[in-house]
VEXDREN-2710 file (C-alpha; in Angstrom, 1 decimal):
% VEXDREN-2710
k/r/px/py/pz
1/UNK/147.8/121.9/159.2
2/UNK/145.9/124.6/161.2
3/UNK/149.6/126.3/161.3
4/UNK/149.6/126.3/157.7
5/UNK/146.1/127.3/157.4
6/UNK/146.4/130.7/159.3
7/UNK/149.4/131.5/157.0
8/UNK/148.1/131.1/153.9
9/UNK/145.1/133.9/155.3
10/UNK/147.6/135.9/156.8
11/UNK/149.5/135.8/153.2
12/UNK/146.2/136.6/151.6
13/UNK/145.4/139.6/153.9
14/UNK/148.4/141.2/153.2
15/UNK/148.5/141.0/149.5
16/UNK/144.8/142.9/149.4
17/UNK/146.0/145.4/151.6
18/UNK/148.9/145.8/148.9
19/UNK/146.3/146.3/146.4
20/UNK/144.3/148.6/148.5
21/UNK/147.0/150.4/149.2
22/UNK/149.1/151.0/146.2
23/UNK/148.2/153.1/143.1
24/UNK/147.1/150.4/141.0
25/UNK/146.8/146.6/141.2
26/UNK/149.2/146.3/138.3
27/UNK/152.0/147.0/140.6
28/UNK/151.7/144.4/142.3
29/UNK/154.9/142.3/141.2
30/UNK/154.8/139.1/139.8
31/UNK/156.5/136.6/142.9
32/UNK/153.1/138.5/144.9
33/UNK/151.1/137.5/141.9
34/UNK/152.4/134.1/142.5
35/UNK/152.0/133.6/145.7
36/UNK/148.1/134.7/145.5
37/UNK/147.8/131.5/142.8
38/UNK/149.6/129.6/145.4
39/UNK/147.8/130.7/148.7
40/UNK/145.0/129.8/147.0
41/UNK/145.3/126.6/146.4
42/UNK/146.0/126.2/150.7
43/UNK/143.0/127.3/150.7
44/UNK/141.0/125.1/148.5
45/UNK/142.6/122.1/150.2
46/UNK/141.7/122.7/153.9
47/UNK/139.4/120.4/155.1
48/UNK/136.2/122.5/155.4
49/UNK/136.6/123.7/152.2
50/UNK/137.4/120.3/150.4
51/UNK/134.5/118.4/152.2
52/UNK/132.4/121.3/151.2
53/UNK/133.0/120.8/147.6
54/UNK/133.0/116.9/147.8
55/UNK/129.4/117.0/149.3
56/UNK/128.1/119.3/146.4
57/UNK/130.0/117.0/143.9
58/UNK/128.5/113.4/145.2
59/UNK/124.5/115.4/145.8
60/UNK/125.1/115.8/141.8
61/UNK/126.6/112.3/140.9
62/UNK/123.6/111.0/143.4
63/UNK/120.7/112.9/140.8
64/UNK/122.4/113.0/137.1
65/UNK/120.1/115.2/134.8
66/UNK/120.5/115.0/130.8
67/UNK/121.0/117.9/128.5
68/UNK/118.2/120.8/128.9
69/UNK/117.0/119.1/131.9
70/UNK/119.2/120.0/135.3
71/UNK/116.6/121.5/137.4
72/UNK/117.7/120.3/140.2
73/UNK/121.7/120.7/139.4
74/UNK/120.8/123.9/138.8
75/UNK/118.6/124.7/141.9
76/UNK/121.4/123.3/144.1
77/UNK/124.0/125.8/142.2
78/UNK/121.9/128.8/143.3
79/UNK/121.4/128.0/146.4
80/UNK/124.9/127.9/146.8
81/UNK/125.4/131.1/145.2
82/UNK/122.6/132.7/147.8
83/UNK/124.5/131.1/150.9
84/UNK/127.7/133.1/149.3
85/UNK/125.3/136.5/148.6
86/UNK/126.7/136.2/144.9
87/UNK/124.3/137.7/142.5
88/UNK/123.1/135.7/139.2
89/UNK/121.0/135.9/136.1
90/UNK/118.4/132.7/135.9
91/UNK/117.3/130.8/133.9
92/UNK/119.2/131.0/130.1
93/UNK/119.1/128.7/127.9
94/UNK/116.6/126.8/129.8
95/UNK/118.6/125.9/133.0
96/UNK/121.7/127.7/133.0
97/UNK/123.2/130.1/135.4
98/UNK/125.3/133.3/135.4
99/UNK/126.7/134.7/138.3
100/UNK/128.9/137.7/139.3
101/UNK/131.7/138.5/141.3
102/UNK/133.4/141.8/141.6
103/UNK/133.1/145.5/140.8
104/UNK/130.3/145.3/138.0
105/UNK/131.8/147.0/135.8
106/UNK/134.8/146.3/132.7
107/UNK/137.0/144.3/132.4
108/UNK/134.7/141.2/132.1
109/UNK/136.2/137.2/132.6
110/UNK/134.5/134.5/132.5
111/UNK/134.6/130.5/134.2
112/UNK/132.5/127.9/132.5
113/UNK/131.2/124.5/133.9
114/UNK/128.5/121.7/132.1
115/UNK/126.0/120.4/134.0
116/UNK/124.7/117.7/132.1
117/UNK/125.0/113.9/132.4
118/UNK/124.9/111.2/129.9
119/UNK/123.0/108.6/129.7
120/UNK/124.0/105.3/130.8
121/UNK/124.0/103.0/133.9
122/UNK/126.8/103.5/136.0
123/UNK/128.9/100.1/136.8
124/UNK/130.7/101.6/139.7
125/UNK/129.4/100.3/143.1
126/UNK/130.1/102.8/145.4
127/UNK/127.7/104.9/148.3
128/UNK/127.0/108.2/146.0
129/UNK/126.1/105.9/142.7
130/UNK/123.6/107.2/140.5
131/UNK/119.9/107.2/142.0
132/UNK/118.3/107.4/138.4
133/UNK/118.8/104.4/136.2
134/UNK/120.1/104.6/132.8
135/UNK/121.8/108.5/133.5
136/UNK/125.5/109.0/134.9
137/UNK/127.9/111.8/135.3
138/UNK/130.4/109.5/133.4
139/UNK/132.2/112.8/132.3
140/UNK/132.9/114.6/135.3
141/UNK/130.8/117.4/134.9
142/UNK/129.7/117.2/138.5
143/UNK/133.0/117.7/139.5
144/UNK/133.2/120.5/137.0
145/UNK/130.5/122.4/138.7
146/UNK/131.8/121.6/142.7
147/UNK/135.2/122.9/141.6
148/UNK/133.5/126.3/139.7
149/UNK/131.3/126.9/143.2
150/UNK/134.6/126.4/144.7
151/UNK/136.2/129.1/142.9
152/UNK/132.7/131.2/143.3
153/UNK/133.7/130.8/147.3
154/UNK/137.4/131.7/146.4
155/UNK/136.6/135.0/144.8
156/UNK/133.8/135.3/146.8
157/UNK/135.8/135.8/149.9
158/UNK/138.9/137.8/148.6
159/UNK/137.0/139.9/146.8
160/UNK/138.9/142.9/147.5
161/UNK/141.4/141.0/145.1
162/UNK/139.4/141.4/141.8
163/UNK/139.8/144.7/140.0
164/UNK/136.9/144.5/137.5
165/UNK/134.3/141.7/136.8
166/UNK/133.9/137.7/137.2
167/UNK/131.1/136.2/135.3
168/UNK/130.5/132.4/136.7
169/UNK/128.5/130.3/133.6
170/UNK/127.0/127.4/134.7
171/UNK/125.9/126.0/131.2
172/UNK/124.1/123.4/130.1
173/UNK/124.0/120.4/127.3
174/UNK/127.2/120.2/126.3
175/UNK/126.9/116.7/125.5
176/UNK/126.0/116.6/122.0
177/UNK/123.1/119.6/123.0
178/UNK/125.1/122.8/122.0
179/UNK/124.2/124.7/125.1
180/UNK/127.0/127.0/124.8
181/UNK/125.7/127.9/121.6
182/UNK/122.7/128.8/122.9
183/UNK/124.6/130.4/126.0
184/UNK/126.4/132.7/123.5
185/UNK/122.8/133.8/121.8
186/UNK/121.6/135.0/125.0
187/UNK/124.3/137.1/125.0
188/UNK/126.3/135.8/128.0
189/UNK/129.8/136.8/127.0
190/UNK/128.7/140.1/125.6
191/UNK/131.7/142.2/126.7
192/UNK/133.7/139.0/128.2
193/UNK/137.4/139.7/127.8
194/UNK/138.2/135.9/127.6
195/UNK/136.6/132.8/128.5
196/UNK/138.4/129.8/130.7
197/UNK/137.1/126.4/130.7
198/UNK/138.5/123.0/131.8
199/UNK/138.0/119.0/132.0
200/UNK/139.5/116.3/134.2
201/UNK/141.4/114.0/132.5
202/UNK/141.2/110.3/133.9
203/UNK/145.3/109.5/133.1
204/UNK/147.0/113.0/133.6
205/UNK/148.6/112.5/137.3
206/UNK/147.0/114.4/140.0
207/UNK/148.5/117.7/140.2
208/UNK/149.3/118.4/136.6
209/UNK/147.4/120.1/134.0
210/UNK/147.9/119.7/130.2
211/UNK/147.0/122.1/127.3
212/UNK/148.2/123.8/124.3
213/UNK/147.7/127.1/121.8
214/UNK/146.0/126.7/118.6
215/UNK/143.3/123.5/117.7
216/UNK/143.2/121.3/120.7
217/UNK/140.1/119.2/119.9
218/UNK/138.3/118.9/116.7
219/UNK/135.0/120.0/115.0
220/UNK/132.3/117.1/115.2
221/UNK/129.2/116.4/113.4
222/UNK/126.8/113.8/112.8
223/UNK/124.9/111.6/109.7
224/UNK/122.4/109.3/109.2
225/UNK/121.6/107.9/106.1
226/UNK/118.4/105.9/105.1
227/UNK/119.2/103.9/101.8
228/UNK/116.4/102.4/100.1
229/UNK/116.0/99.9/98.0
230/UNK/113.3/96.8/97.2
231/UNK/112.9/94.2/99.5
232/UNK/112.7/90.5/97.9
233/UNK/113.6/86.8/98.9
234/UNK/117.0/86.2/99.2
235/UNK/117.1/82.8/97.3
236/UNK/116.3/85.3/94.1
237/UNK/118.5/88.4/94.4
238/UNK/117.9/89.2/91.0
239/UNK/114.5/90.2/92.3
240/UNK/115.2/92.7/94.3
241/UNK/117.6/95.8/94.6
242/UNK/119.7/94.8/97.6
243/UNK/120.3/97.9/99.9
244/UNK/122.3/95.9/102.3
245/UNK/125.1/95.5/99.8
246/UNK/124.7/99.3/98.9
247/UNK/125.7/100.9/102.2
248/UNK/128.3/98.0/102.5
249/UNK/129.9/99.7/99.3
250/UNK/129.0/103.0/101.0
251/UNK/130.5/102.5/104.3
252/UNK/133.9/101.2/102.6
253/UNK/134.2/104.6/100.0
254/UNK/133.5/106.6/103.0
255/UNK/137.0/105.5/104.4
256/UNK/138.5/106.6/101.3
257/UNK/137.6/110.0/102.2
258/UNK/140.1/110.3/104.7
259/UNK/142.9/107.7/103.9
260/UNK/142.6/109.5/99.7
261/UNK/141.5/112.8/100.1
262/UNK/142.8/113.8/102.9
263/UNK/146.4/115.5/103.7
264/UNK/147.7/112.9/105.8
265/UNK/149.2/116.3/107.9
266/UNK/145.1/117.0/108.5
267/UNK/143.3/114.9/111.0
268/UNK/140.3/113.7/109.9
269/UNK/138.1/110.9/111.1
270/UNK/135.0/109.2/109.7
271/UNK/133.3/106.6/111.7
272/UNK/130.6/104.6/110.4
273/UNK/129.1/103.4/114.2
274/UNK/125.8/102.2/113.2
275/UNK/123.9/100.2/110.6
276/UNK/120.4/98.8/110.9
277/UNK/118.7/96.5/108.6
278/UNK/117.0/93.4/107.7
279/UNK/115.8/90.9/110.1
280/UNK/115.3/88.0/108.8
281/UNK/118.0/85.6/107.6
282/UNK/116.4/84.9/104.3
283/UNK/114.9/88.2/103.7
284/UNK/116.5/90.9/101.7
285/UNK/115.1/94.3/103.0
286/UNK/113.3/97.6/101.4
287/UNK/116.0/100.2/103.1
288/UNK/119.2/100.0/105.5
289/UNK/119.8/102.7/107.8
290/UNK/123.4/103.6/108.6
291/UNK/124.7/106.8/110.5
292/UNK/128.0/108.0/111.9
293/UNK/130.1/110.9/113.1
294/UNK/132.8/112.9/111.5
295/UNK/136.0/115.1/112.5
296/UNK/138.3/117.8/111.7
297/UNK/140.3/120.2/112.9
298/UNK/140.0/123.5/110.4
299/UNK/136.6/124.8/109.4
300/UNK/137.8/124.3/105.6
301/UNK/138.0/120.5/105.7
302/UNK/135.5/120.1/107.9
303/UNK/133.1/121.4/105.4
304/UNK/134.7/119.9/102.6
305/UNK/134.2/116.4/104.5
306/UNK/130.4/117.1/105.6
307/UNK/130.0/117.6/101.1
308/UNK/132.0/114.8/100.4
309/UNK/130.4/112.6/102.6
310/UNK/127.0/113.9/101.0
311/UNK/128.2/113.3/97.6
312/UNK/129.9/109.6/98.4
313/UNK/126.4/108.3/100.2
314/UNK/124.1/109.2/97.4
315/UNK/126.5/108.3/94.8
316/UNK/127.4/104.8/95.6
317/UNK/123.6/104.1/96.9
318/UNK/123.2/104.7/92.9
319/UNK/125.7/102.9/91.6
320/UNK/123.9/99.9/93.3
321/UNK/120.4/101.0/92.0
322/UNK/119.6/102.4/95.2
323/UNK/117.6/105.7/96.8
324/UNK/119.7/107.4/99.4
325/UNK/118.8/110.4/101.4
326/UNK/120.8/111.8/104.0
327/UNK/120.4/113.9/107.1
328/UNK/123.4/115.6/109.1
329/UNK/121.1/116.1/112.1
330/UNK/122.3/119.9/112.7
331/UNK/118.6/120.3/114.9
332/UNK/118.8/117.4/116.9
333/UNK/123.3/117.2/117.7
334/UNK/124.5/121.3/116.4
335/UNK/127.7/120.5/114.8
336/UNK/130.8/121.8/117.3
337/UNK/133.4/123.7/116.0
338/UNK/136.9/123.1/116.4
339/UNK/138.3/124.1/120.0
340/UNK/141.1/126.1/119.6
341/UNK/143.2/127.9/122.1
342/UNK/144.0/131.8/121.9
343/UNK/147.8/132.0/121.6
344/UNK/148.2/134.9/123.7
345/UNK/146.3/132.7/126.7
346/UNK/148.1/129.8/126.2
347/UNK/151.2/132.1/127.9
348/UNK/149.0/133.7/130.4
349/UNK/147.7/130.1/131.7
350/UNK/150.9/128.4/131.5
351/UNK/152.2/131.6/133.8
352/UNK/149.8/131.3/136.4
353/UNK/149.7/127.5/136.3
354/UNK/153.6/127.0/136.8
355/UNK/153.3/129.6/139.6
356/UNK/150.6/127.3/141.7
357/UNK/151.6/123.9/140.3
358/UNK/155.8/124.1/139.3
359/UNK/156.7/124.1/135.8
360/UNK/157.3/120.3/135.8
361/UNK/153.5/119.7/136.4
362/UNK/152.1/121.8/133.5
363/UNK/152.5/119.9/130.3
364/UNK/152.3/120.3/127.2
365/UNK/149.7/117.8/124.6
366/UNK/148.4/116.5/121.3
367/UNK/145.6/117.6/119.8
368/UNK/142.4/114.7/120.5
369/UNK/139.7/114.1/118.1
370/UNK/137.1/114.4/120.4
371/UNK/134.9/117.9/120.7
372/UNK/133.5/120.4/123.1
373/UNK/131.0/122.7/122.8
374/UNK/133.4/125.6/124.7
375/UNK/134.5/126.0/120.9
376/UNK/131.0/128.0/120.6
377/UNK/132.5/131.1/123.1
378/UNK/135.6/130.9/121.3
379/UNK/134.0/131.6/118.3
380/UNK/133.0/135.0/119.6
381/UNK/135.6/136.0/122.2
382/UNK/139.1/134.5/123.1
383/UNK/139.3/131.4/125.4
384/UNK/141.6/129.0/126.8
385/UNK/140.5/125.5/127.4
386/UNK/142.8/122.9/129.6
387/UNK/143.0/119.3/131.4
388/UNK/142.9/119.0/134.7
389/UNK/145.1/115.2/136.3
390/UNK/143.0/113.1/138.6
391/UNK/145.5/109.9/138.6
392/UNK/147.0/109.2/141.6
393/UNK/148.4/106.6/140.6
394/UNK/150.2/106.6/137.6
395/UNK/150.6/102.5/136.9
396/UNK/147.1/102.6/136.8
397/UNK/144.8/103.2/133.6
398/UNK/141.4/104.7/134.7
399/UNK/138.4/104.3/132.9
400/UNK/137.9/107.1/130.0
401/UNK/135.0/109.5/129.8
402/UNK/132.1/107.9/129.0
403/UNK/132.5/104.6/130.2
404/UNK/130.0/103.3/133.1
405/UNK/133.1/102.4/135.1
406/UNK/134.1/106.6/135.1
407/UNK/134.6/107.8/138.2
408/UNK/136.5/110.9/139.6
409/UNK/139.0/111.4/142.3
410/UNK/138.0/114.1/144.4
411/UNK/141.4/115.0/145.4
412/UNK/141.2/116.8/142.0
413/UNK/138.9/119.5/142.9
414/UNK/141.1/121.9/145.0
415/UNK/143.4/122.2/141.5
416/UNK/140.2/122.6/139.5
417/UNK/138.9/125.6/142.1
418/UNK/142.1/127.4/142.8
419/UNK/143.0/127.4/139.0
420/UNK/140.1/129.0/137.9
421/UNK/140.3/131.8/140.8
422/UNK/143.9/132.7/139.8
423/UNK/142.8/132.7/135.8
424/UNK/140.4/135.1/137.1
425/UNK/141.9/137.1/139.3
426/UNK/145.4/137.4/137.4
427/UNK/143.7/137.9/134.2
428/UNK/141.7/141.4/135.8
429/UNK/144.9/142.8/137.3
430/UNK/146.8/142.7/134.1
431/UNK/143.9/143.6/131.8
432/UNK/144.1/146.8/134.2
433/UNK/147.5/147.0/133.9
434/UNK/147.6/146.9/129.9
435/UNK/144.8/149.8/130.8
436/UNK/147.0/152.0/132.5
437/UNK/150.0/151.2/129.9
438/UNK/148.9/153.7/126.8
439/UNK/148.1/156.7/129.2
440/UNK/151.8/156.1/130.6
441/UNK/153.4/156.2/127.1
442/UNK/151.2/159.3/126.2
443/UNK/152.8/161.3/129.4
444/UNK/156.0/160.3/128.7
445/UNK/155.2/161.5/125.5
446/UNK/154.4/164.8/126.0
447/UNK/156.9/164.9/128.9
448/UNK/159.6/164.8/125.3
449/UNK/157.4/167.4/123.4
END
C-alpha cells in the first residue's frame, strides 16, 4: 500500500512538471489526462486521507443543522479551509461558503455541496448518531461536504495542476429552502464556466456513478388549500355545507389532472399528502385543510399544472357550496425548477468518469421525480449533476433518502472527492485549450493569405 502510495505521487509530480514545462496545458494528451483522474483517486483512498474525511463526515452527522441554520457545519468547513490556507468569501446567503483554488483569474468552475439536515430522529444505532433529537442527515449531505473538503485538499495540494480558477460552494437549505437560489442572487457563479454537483445514491453499487443529459429530476412545488364550509351536527347534513365531502371531490379531480390532461409521454405527478379536519365523530366541521406537492419535468407543464390545480380546487370546493382559497407557498418552499443536464457535459463527465472508474461503472439512468435545488445554477450557467454508488452489497436494498434508517457508507467518499477534482481540473485544461484553438486557426489562416 505504501508502494502504491509513493507511485501515485511520483505519477502526479511528473504530470505537473509536464504542464510546467510544455507550452500549454492543453497538450497534455488525453491517456496523461487520464491517469491524473486516476492517480487521484490513489490518493483519496490512502488511509490518512480517508480517515480524514470520515472524521469530518461523522463531527457533521454527530451536530445535524436545518436549513439557514449550519453554524457550526459551517464553522467546521472554514476551519478546514484555513488548515489548507484556501481563501473564502463568508457568510452568503446566511451560512454559506465560497472558496478558491487556483490562479484567480478566468476560466471559473465550480463544486457544490448542501449542508443542511432534515428533520427527523434517526433510527440507526450506531456511535456517531445524531446528538440533537428530531434532526438527521438522512440525505447525505454530510458526506457531501467531507467529500467537497476532500477535493478542496486534492486541488489544494496539486495546485500547479489547475490552469485558471476553482470556486468551492458550500451552500445551504437545499431541502425545500432554496439556498441555491439565493446563492445565485449573491452572485456566486458570476463568471462560472459550469457548475458540477452530485448525490449518493443508497442502491447504485459502490464504485459506479449514474447520470444523464437533458431533464434528470423534476420541477417541484407545493399547495395547501383551506376549504371552508359550515360546521353543523352530522345527524342533520342538510344543515350544514359539508367541507369534508368537498376536498374529498377535490382530492379525486386533482388526479384527473395527470391521468386526463396530461401526455402520458410527460411525467407529471400530483400527490395529495395531507388532509386535516374534523374531530369529532359526530361533528361536521366549518373548513378542511388539505395540501400536497406537485411535479414536472418542462417549465410549460409545470405551470400549466400549478393553474390547473388552482382552477380544479376552487372549482369543485363550489360545486359543493364551498369557499376555497389556496396558497402555493412560493415564500415558505421556492418552487425548484427542473434539473437538467448540459448536453455538452454530459460527454465531458462521462470522459473523465470512465477514465477513473472504467466504462462499465458509469451508467446510464431514468429521469426521478424527485427535485434539487442545483436546478437554480443551471438556470443561469451550465451544470452537470450525477449519482454517486454507496452499495456494497448489491443483494441488499438500503434505506432511501429520507428515511430515519439512512445511513452512508463511507467507503463512498474517495469516489465523491477524486471525481470532483478531475471535473475540475480536466474541465480548466480544456476550457484553455478551446482558448488557444481560434488564435491557431487565425495563424494558419493568414499563414494561406
Amino acid at each position: 500500500m505504501q508502494m502504491m502510495t509513493m507511485l501515485s505521487k511520483w505519477v502526479l509530480l511528473i504530470l505537473s512538471f509536464l504542464l510546467i514545462v510544455r507550452s500549454t496545458p492543453s497538450s497534455l494528451a488525453s491517456e496523461e489526462l487520464a491517469e491524473i483522474s486516476r492517480n487521484f483517486l490513489s490518493y483519496a483512498k490512502e488511509s490518512d486521507f480517508f480517515d480524514w474525511m470520515v472524521g469530518i463526515r461523522r463531527k457533521i452527522h454527530e451536530n445535524p443543522e436545518l436549513g439557514y441554520e449550519e453554524f457550526e457545519t459551517s464553522k467546521l468547513i472554514r476551519a478546514e479551509l484555513d488548515k489548507m490556507g484556501i481563501a473564502y468569501k463568508y457568510p452568503i446567503a446566511v451560512t454559506g461558503i465560497v472558496g478558491f483554488i487556483g490562479s484567480g483569474k478566468p476560466p471559473f468552475v465550480a463544486l457544490r455541496a448542501d449542508m443542511d439536515a432534515l428533520a427527523m430522529q434517526e433510527m440507526v444505532e450506531w456511535e456517531h448518531k445524531s446528538k440533537v433529537p428530531g434532526k438527521m442527515h438522512a440525505c447525505g449531505h454530510d458526506g457531501h461536504v467531507a467529500m467537497l473538503l476532500g477535493a478542496a485538499k486534492i486541488l489544494n495540494e496539486h495546485v500547479q495542476l489547475l490552469q485558471g480558477t476553482v470556486l468551492l460552494i458550500f451552500q445551504p437549505a437545499e431541502e425545500g429552502g432554496g439556498g441555491a437560489e439565493k446563492m445565485v442572487k449573491a452572485g456566486v457563479v458570476e463568471n462560472v464556466e459550469a457548475i458540477f454537483g452530485l448525490h449518493v445514491h443508497s442502491n447504485l453499487p459502490l464504485g459506479q456513478v449514474s447520470s444523464k443529459p437533458g431533464p434528470i429530476l423534476a420541477a417541484s412545488g407545493f399547495f395547501n388549500a383551506i376549504i371552508k364550509g359550515k360546521g353543523g351536527h352530522a345527524a342533520i347534513p342538510q344543515q350544514a355545507i359539508d367541507p369534508i365531502l368537498a376536498a374529498s371531490n377535490v382530492i379525486v379531480s386533482l388526479q384527473h389532472l395527470v391521468s386526463r390532461e396530461a401526455d402520458p409521454l410527460d411525467s407529471q405527478v400530483v400527490t395529495v399528502a395531507m388532509f386535516q379536519g374534523g374531530k369529532a365523530f359526530n361533528v361536521i366541521p366549518d373548513s378542511v385543510t388539505i395540501g400536497g406537492t406537485f411535479r414536472a419535468f418542462s417549465k410549460e407543464s409545470f405551470m400549466q399544472l400549478k393553474q390547473r390545480i388552482e382552477k380544479v380546487i376552487i372549482g369543485q370546493a363550489s360545486v359543493q357550496r364551498c369557499n376555497a382559497t389556496i396558497d402555493f407557498l412560493e415564500n415558505e418552499k421556492p418552487i425548484f425548477p427542473a434539473t437538467v443536464n448540459d448536453e455538452s457535459l454530459h460527454e465531458y463527465f462521462r470522459n473523465v468518469a470512465t477514465d477513473m472508474l472504467g466504462k462499465p461503472n458509469v451508467k446510464d439512468m431514468s429521469p426521478l421525480m424527485g427535485s434539487e435545488d442545483f436546478a437554480f445554477y443551471q438556470e443561469v450557467i451550465p451544470g452537470y449533476f450525477f449519482f454517486i454508488g454507496m452499495n456494497a452489497d448489491t443483494n441488499e436494498k438500503l434505506p432511501s433518502a429520507h428515511s430515519p434508517q439512512f445511513k452512508i457508507n463511507e467507503d463512498a467518499l474517495p469516489y465523491g472527492a477524486a471525481l470532483h477534482a478531475s471535473l475540475a481540473v480536466r474541465y480548466l485544461i480544456q476550457s484553455q485549450q478551446k482558448m488557444l484553438v481560434p488564435s491557431s486557426c487565425q495563424r494558419h489562416h493568414d499563414d494561406e493569405l
